[in-house]
N, C-alpha and C positions, 0 to 999 in steps of 0.2 A: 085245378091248378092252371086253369087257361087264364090265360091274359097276363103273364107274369113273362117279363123281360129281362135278360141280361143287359145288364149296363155295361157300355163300353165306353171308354176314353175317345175324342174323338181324333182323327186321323192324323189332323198336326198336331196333335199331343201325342201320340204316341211314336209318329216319327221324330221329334223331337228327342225325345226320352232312347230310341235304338241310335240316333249320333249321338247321344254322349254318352255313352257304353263303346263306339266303335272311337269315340278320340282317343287317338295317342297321348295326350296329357293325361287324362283321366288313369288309362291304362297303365302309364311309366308311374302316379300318382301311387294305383294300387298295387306293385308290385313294391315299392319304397314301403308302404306301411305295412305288407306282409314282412318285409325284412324288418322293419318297428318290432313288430309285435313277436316276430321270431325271439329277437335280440333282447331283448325285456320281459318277456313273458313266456319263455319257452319251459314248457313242462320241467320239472323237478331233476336237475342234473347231479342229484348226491351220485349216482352211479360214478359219471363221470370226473365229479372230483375226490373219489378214491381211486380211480386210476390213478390220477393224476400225479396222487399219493403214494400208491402202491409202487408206479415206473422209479417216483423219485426216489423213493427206499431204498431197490433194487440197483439201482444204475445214476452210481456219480457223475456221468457224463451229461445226464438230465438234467442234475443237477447245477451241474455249468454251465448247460442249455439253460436254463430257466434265470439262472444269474443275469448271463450277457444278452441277453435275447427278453427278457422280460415274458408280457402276452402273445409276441411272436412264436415264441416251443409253444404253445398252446393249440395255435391251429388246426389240428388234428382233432382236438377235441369239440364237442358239444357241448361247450361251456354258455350261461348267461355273464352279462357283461361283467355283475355283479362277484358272479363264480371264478372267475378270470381275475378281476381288481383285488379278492383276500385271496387268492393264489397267490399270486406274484406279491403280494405286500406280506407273506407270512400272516395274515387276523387270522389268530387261534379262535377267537372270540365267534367270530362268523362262522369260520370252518366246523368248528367242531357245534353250531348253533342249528346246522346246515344236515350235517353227516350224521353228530354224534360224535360221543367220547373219541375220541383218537388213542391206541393203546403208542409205546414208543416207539415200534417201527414206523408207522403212520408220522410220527410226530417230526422225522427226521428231516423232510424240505420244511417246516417252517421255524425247526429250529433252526436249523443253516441261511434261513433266510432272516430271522430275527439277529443270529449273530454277525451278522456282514455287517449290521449300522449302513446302508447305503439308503440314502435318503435322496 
């Protein structure tokens, strides 16, 4: 095994390569597209939108949270975007695509939310 060399990049290639790892653009770049990918891609939130369901069941005042506030009463949660837009719109269709059957306590925010007609 003599005569065998590791190959290296040379010098102004690789100081090249460590300033753009130290730019702040690059940096502020990768910290945006972790929040991307958080925001669109974030692991499996059925949990969190049977909370969401459960508090609404329990507690009418959530429920008037969720009316006049919309995705705002959400904040608390670890919702995707997607999880958040058939909350607040009442999609049975999503929700329950998402969760699963909903028996009718569950069903109680997007019923109140389908009967408000607020468009």
């Amino acid at each position: 095994m003599t005569g065998l060399r590791v190959a290296q990049a040379p010098a102004h290639s690789r100081r090249k390569f460590q300033d753009v790892w130290r730019d702040p653009l690059v940096d502020e770049f990768a910290e945006r597209r972790e929040e991307f990918v958080v925001a669109f891609w974030e692991p499996d939130s059925r949990d969190e939108v049977l909370r969401v369901l459960e508090r609404a069941a329990d507690d009418p005042a959530f429920i008037a949270q969720l009316t006049d506030q919309g995705s705002e009463a959400l904040q608390d949660y670890h919702l995707t975007m997607q999880a958040k837009a058939a909350l607040v719109s009442g999609d049975v269709n999503w929700i329950q695509g998402h969760v699963g059957k909903l028996d009718e306590r569950l069903m109680t925010w997007p019923s109140c939310r389908l009967g408000q007609e607020i468009w």
